[in-house]
N, CA, C, O and CB atoms as a CASP TS submission, in Angstrom:
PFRMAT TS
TARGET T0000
AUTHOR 0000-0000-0000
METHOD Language model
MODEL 1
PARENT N/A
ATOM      1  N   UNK     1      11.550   0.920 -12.875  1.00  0.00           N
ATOM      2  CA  UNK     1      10.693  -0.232 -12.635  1.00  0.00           C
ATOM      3  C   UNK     1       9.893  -0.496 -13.906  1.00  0.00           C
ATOM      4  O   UNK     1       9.644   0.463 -14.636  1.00  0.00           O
ATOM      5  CB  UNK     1       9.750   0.003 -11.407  1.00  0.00           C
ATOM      6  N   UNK     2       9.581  -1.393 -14.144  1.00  0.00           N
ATOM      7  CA  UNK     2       8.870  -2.251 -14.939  1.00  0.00           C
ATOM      8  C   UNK     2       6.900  -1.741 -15.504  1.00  0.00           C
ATOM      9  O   UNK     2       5.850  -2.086 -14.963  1.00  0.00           O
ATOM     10  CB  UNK     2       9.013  -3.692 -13.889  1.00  0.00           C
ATOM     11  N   UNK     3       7.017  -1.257 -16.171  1.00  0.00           N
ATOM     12  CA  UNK     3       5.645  -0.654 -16.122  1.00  0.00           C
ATOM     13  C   UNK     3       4.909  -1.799 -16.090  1.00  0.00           C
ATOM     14  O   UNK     3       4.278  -1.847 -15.034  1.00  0.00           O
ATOM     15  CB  UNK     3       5.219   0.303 -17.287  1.00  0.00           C
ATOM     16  N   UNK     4       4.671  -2.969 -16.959  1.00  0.00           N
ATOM     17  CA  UNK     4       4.291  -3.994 -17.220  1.00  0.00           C
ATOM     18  C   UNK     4       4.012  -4.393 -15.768  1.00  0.00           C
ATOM     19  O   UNK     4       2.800  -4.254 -15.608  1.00  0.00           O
ATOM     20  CB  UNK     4       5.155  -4.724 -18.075  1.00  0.00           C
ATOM     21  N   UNK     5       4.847  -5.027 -14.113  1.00  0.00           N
ATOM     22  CA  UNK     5       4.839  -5.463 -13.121  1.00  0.00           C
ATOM     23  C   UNK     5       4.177  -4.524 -12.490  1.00  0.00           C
ATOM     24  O   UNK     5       3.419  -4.940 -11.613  1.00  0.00           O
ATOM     25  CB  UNK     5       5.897  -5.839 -12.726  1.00  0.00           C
ATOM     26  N   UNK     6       4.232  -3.056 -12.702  1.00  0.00           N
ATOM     27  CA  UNK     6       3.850  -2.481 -11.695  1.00  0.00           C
ATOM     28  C   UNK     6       1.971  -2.653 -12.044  1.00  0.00           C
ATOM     29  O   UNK     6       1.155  -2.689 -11.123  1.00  0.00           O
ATOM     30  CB  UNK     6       4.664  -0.882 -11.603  1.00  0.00           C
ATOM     31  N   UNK     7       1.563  -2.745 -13.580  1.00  0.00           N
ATOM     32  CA  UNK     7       0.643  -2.395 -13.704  1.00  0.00           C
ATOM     33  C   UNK     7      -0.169  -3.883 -13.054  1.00  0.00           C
ATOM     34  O   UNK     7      -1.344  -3.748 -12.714  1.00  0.00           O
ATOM     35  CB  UNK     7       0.534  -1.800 -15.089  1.00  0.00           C
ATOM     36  N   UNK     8       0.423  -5.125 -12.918  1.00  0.00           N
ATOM     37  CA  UNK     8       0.187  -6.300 -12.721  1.00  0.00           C
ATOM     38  C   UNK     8       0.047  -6.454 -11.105  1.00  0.00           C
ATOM     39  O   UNK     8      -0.906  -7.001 -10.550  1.00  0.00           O
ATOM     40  CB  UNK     8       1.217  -7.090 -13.409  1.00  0.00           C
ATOM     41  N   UNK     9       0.988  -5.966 -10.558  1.00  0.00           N
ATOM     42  CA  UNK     9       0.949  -5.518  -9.271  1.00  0.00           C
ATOM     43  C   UNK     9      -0.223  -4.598  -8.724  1.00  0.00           C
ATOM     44  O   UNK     9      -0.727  -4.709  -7.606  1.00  0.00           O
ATOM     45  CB  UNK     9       2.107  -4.895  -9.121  1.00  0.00           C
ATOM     46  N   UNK    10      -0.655  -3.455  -9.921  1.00  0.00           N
ATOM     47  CA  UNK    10      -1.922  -3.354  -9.407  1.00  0.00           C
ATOM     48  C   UNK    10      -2.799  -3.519  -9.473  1.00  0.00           C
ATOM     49  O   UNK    10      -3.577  -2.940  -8.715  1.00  0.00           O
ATOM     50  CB  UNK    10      -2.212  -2.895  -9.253  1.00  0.00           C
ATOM     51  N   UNK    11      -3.115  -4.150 -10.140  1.00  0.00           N
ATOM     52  CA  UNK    11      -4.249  -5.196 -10.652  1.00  0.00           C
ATOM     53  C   UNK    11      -4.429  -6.359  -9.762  1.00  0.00           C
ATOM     54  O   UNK    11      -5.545  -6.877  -9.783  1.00  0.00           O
ATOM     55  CB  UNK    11      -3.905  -5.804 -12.083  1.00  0.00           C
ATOM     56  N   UNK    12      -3.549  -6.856  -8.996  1.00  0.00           N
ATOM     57  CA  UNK    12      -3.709  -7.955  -8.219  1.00  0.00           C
ATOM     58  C   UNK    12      -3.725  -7.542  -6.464  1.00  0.00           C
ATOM     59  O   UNK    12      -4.113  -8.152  -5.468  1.00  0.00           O
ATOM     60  CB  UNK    12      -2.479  -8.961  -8.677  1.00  0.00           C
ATOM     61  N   UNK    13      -3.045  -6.086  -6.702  1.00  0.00           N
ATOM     62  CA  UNK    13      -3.970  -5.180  -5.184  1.00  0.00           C
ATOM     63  C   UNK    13      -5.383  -5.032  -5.149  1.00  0.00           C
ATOM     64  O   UNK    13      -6.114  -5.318  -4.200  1.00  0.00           O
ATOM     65  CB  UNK    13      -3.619  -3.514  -5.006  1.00  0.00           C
ATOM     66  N   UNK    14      -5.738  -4.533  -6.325  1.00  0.00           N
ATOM     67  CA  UNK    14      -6.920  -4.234  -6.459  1.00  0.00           C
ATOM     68  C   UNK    14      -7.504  -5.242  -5.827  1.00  0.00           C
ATOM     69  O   UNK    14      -7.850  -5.005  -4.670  1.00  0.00           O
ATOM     70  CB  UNK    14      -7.307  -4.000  -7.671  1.00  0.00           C
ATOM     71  N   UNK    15      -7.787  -6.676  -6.406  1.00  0.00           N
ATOM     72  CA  UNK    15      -8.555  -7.855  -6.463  1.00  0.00           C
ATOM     73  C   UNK    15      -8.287  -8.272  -5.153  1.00  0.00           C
ATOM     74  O   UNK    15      -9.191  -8.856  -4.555  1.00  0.00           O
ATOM     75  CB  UNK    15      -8.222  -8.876  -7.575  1.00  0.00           C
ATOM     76  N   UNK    16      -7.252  -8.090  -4.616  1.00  0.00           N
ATOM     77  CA  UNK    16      -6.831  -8.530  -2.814  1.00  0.00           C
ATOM     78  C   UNK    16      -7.923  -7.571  -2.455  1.00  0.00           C
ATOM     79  O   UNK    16      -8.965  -8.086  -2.051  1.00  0.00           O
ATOM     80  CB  UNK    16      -4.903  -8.065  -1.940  1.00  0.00           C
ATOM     81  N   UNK    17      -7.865  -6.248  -2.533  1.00  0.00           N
ATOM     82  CA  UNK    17      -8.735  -5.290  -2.160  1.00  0.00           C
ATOM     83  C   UNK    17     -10.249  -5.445  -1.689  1.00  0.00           C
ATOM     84  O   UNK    17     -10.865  -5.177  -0.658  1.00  0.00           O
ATOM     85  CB  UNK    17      -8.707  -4.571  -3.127  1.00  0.00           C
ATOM     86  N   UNK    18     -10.618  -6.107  -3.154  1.00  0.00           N
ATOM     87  CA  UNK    18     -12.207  -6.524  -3.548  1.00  0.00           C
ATOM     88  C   UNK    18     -12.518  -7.465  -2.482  1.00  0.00           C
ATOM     89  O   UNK    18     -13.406  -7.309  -1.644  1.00  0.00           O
ATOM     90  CB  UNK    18     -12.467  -7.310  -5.144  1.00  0.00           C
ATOM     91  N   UNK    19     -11.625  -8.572  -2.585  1.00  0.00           N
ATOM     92  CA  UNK    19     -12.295  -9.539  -1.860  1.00  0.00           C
ATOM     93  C   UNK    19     -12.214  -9.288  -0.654  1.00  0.00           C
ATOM     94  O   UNK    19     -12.986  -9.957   0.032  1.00  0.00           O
ATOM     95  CB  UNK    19     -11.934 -10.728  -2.048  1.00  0.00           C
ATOM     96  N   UNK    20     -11.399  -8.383   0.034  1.00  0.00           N
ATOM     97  CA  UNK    20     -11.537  -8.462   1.464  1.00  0.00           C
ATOM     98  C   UNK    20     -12.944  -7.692   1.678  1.00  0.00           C
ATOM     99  O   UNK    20     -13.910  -8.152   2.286  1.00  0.00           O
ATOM    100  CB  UNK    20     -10.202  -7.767   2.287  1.00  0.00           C
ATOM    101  N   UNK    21     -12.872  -6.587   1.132  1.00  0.00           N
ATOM    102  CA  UNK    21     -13.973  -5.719   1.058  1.00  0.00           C
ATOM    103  C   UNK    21     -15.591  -6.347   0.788  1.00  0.00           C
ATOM    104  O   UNK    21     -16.587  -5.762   1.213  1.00  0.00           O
ATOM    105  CB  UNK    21     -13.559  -4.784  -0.061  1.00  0.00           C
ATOM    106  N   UNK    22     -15.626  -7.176   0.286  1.00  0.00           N
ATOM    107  CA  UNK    22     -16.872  -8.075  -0.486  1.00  0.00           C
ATOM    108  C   UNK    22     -16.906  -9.250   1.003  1.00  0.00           C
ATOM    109  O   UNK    22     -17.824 -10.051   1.181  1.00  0.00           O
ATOM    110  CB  UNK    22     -16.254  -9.046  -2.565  1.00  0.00           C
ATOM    111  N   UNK    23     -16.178  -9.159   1.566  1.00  0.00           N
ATOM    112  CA  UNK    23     -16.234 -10.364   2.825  1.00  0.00           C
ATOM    113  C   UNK    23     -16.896  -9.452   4.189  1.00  0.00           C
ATOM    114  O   UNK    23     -17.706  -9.715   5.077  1.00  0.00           O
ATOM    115  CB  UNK    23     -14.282 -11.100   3.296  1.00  0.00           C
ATOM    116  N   UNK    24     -15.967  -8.099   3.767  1.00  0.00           N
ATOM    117  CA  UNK    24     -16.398  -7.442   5.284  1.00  0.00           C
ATOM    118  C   UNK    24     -18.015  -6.944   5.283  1.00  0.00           C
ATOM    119  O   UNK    24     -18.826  -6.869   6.207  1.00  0.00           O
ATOM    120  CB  UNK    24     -15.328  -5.908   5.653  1.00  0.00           C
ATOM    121  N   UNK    25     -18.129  -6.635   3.827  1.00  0.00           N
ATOM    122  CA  UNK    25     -19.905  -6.193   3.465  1.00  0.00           C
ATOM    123  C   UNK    25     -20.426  -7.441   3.777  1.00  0.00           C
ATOM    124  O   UNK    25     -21.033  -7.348   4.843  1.00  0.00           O
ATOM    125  CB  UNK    25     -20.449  -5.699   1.666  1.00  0.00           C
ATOM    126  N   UNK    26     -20.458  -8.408   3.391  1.00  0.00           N
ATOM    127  CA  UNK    26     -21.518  -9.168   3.671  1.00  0.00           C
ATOM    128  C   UNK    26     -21.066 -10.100   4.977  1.00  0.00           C
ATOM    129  O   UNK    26     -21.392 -11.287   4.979  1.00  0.00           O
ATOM    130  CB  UNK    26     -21.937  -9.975   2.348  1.00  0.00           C
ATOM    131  N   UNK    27     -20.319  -9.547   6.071  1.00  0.00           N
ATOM    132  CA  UNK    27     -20.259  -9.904   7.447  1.00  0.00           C
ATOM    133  C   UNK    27     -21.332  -9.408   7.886  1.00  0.00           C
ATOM    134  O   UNK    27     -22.200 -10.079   8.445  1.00  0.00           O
ATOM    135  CB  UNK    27     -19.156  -9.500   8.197  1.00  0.00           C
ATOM    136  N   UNK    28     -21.428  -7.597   7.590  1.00  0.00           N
ATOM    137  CA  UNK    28     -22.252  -6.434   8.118  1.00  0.00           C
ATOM    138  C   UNK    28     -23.784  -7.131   7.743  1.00  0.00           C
ATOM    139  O   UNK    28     -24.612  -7.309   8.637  1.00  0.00           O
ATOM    140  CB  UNK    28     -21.851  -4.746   7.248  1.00  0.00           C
ATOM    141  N   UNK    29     -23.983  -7.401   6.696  1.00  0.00           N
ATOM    142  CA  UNK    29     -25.030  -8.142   6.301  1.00  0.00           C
ATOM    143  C   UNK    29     -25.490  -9.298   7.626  1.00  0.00           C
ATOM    144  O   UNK    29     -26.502  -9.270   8.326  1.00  0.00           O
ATOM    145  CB  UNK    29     -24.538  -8.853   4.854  1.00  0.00           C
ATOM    146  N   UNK    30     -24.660 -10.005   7.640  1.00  0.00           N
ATOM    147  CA  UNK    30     -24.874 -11.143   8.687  1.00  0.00           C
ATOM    148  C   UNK    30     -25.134 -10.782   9.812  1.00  0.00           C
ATOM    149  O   UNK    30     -25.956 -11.351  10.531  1.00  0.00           O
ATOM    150  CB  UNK    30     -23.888 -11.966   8.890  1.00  0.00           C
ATOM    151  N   UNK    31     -24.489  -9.809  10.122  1.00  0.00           N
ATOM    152  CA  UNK    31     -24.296  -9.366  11.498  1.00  0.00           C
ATOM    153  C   UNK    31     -25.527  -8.151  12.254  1.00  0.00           C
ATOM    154  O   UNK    31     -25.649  -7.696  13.391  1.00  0.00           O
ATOM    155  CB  UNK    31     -22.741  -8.699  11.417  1.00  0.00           C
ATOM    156  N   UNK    32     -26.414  -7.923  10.745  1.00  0.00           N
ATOM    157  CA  UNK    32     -27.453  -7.085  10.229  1.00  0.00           C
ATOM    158  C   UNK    32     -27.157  -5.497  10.826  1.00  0.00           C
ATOM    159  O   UNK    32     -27.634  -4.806  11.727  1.00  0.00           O
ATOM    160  CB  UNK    32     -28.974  -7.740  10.720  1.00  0.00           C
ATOM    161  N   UNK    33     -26.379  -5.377  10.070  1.00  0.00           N
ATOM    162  CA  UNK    33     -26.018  -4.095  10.531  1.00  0.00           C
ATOM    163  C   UNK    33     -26.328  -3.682   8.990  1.00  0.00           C
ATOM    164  O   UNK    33     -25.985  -4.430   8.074  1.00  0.00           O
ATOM    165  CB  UNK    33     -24.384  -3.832  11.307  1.00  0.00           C
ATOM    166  N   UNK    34     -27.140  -2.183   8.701  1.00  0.00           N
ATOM    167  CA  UNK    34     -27.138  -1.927   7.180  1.00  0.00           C
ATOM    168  C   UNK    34     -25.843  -0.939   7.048  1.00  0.00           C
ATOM    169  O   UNK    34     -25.196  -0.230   7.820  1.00  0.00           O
ATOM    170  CB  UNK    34     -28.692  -1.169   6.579  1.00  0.00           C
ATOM    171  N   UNK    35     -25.815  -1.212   5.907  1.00  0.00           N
ATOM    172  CA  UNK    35     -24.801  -0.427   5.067  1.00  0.00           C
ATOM    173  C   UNK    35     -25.650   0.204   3.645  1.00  0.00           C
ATOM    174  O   UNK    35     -26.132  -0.506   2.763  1.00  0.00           O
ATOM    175  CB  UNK    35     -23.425  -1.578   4.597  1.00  0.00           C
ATOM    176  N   UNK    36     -25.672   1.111   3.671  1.00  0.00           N
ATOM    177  CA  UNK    36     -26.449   1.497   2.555  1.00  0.00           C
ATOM    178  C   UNK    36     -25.307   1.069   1.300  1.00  0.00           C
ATOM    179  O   UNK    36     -24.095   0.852   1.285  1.00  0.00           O
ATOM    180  CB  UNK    36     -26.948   3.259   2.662  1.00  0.00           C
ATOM    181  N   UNK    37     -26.609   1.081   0.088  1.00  0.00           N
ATOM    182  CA  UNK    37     -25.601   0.646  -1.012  1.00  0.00           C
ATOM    183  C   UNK    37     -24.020   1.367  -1.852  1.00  0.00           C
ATOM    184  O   UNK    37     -23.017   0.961  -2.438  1.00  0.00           O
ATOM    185  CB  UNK    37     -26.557   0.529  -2.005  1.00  0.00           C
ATOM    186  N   UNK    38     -24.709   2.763  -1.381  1.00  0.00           N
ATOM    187  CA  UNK    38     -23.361   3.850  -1.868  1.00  0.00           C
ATOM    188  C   UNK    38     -22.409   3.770  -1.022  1.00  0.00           C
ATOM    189  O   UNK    38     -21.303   4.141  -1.412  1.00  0.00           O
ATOM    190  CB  UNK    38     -23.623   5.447  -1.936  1.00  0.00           C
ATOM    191  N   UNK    39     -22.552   3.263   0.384  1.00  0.00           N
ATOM    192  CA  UNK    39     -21.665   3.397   1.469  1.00  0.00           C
ATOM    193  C   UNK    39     -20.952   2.019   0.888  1.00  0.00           C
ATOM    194  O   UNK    39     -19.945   2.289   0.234  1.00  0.00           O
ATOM    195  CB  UNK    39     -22.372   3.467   3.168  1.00  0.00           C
ATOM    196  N   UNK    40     -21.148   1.069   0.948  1.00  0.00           N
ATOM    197  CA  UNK    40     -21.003  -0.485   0.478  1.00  0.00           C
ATOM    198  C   UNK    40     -20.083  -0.064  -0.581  1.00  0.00           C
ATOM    199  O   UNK    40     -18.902  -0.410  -0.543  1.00  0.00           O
ATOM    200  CB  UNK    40     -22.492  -1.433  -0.085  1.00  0.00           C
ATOM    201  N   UNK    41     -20.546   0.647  -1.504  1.00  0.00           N
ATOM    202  CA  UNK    41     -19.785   0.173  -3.200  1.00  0.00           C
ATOM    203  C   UNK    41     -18.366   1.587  -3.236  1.00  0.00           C
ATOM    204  O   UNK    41     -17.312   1.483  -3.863  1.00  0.00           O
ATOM    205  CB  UNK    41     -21.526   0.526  -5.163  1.00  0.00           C
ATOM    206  N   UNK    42     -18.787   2.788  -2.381  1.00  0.00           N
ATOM    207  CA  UNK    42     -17.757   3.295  -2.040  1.00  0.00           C
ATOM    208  C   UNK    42     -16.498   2.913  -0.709  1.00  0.00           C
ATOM    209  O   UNK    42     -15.378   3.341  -0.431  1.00  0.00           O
ATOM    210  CB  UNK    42     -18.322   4.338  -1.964  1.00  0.00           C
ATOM    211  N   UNK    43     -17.144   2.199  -0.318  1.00  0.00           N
ATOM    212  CA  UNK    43     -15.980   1.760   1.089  1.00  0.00           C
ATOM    213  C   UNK    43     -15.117   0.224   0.143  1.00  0.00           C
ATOM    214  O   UNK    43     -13.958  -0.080   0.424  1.00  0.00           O
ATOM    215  CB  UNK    43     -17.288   0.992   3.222  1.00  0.00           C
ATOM    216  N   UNK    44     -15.849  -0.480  -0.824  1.00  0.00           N
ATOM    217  CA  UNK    44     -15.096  -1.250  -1.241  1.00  0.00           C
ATOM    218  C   UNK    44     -13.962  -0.770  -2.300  1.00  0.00           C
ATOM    219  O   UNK    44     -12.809  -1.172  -2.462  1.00  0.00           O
ATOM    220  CB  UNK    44     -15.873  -2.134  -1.625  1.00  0.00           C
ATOM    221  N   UNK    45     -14.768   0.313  -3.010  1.00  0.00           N
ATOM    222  CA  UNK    45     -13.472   1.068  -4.125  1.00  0.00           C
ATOM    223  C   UNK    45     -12.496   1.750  -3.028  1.00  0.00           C
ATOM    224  O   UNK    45     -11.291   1.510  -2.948  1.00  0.00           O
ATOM    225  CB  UNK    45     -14.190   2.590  -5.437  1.00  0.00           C
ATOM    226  N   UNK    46     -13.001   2.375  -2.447  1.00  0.00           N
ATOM    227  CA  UNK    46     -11.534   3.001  -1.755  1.00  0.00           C
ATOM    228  C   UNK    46     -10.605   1.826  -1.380  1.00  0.00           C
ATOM    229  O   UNK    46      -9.444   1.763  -1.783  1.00  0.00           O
ATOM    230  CB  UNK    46     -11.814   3.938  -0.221  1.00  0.00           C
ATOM    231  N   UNK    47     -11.176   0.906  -0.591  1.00  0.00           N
ATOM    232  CA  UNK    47      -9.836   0.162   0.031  1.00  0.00           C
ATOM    233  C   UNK    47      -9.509  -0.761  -1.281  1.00  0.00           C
ATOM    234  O   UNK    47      -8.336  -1.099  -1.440  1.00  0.00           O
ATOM    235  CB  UNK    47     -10.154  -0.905   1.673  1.00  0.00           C
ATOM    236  N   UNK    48     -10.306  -1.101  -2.046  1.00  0.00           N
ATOM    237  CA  UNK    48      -9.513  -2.117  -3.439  1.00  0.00           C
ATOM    238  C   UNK    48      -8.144  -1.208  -4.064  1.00  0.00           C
ATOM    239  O   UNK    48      -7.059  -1.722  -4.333  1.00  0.00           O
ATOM    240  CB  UNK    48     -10.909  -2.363  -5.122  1.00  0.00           C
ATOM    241  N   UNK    49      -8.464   0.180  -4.211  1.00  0.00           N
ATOM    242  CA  UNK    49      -7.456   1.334  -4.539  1.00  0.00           C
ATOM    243  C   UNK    49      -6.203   1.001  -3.687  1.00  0.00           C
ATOM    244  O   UNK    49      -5.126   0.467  -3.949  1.00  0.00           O
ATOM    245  CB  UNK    49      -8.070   2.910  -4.148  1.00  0.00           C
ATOM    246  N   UNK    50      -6.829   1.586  -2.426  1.00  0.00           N
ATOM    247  CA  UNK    50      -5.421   1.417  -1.643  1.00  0.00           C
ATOM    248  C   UNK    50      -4.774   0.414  -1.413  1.00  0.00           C
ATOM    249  O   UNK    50      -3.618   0.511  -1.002  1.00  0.00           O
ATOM    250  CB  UNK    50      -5.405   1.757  -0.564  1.00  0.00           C
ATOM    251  N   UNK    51      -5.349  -0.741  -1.616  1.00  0.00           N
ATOM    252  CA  UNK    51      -4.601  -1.872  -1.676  1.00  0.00           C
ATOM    253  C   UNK    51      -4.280  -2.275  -2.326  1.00  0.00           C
ATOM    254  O   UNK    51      -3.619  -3.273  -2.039  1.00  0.00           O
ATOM    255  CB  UNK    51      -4.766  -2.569  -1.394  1.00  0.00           C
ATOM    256  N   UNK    52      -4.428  -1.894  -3.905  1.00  0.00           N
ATOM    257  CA  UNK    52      -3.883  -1.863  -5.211  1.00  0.00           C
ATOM    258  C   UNK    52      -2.552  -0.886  -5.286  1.00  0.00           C
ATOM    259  O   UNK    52      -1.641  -1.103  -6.086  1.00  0.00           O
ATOM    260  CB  UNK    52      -5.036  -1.386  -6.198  1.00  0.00           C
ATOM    261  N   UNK    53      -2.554   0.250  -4.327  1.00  0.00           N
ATOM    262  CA  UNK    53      -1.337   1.458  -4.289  1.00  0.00           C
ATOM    263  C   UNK    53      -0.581   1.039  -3.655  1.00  0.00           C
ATOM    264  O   UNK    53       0.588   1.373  -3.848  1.00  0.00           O
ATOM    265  CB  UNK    53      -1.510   2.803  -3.781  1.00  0.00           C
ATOM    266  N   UNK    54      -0.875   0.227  -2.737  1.00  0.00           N
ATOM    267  CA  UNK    54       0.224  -0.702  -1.376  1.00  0.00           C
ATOM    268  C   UNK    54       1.179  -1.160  -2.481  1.00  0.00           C
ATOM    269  O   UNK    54       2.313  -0.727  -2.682  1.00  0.00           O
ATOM    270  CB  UNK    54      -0.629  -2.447  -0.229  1.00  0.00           C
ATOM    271  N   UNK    55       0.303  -2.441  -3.399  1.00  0.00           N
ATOM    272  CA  UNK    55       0.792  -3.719  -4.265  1.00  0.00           C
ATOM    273  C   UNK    55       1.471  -3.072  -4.981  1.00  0.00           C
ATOM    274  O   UNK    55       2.409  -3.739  -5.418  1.00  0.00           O
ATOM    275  CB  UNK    55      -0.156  -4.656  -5.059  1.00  0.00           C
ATOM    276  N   UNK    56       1.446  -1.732  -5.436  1.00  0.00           N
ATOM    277  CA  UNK    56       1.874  -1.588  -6.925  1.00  0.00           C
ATOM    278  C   UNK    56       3.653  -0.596  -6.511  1.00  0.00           C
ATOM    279  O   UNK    56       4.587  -0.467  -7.302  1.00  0.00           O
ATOM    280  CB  UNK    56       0.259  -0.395  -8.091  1.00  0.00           C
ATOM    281  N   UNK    57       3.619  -0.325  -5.770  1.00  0.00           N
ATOM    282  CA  UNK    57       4.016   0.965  -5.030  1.00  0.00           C
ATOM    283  C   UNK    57       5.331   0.107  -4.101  1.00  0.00           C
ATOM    284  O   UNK    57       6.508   0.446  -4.216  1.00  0.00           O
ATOM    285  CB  UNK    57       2.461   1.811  -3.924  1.00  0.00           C
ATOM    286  N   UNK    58       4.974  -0.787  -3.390  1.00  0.00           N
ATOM    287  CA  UNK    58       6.350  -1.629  -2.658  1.00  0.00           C
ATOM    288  C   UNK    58       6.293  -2.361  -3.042  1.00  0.00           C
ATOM    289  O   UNK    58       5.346  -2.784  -3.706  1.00  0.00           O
ATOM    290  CB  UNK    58       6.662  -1.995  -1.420  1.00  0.00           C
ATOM    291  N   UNK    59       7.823  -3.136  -2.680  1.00  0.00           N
ATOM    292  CA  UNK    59       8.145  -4.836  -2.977  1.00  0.00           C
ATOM    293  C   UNK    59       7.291  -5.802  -2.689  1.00  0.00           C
ATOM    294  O   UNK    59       6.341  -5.392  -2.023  1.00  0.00           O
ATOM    295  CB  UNK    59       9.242  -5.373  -2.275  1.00  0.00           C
ATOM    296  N   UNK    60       7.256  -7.441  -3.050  1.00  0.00           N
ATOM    297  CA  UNK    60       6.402  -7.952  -1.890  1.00  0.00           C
ATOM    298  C   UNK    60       7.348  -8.728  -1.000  1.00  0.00           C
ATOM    299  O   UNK    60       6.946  -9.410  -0.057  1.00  0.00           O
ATOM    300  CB  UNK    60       5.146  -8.904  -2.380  1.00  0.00           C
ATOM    301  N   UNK    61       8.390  -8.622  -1.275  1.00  0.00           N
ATOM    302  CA  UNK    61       9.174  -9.095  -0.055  1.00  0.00           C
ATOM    303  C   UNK    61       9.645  -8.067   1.385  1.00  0.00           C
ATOM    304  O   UNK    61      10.315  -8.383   2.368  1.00  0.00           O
ATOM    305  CB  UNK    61      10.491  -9.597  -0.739  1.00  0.00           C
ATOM    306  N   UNK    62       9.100  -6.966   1.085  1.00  0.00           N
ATOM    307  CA  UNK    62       9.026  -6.337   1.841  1.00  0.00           C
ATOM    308  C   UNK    62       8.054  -5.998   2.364  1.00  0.00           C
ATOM    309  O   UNK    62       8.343  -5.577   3.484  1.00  0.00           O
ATOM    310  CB  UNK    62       9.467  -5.757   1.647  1.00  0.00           C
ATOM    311  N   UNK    63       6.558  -5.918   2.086  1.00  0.00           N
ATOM    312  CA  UNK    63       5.552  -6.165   2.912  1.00  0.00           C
ATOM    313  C   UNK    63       5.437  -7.444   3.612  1.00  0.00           C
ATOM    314  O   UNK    63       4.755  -7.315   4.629  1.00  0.00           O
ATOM    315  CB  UNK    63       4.527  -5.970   2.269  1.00  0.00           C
ATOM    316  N   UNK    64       5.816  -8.497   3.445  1.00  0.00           N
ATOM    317  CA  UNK    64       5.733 -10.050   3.943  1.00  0.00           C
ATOM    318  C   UNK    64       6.962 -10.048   5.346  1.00  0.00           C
ATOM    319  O   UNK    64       7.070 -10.778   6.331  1.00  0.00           O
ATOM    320  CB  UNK    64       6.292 -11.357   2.356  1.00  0.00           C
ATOM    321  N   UNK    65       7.759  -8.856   4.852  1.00  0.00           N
ATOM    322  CA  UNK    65       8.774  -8.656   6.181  1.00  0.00           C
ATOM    323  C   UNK    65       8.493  -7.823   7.282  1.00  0.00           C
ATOM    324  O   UNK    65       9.105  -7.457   8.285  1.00  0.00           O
ATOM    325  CB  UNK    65      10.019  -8.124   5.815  1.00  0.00           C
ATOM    326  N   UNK    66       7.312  -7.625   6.757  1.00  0.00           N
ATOM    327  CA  UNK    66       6.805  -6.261   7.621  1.00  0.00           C
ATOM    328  C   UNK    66       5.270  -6.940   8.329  1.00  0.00           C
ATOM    329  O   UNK    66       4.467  -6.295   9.003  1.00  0.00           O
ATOM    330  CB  UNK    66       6.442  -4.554   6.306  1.00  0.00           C
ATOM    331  N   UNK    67       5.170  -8.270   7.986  1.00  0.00           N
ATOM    332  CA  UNK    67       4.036  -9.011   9.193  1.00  0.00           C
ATOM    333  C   UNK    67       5.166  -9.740  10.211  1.00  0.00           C
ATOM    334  O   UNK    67       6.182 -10.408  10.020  1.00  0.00           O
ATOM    335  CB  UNK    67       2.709 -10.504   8.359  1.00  0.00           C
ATOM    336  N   UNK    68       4.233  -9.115  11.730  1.00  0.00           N
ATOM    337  CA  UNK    68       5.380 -10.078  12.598  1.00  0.00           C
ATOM    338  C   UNK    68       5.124 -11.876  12.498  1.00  0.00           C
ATOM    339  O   UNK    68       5.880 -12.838  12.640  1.00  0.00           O
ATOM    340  CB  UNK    68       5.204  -9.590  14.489  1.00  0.00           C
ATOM    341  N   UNK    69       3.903 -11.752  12.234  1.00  0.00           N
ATOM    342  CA  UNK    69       3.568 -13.014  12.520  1.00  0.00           C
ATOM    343  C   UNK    69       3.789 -14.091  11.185  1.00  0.00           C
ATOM    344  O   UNK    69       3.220 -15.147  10.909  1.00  0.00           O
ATOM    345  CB  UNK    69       2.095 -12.925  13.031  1.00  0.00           C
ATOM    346  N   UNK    70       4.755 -13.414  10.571  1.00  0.00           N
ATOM    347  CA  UNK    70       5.047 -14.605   9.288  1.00  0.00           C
ATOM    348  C   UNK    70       6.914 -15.072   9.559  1.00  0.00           C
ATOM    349  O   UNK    70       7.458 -15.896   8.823  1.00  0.00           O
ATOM    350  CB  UNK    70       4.741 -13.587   7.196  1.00  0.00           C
TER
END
């Protein structure tokens, strides 16, 4: 595989990662539930990671085959 794609691939998990993560913190916010700040900035790196390891790691035509609802 392509070092170049894979590294692009994870770079663009990552950022899928962030933003979901940056949406669900400041739901908790709304929803006033606290999240302390270490809890916040560590719950968003872990899942930006793993969703950067998803991206980088499989196809994307094979995750897109793997939602029923698409």
């Amino acid at each position: 595989m392509n070092l170049k794609l894979l590294v692009k691939r994870f770079i663009f998990g990552i950022a899928i990662g962030l933003f979901v993560a940056m949406i669900c913190w400041s739901y908790s916010a709304y929803f006033l539930v606290s999240i302390s700040l270490f809890q916040g900035i560590l719950g968003c790196l872990l899942l930006a990671i793993s969703c950067g390891l998803v991206a980088a790691i499989s196809d994307p035509d094979t995750l897109l085959d793997n939602f029923p609802f698409l």
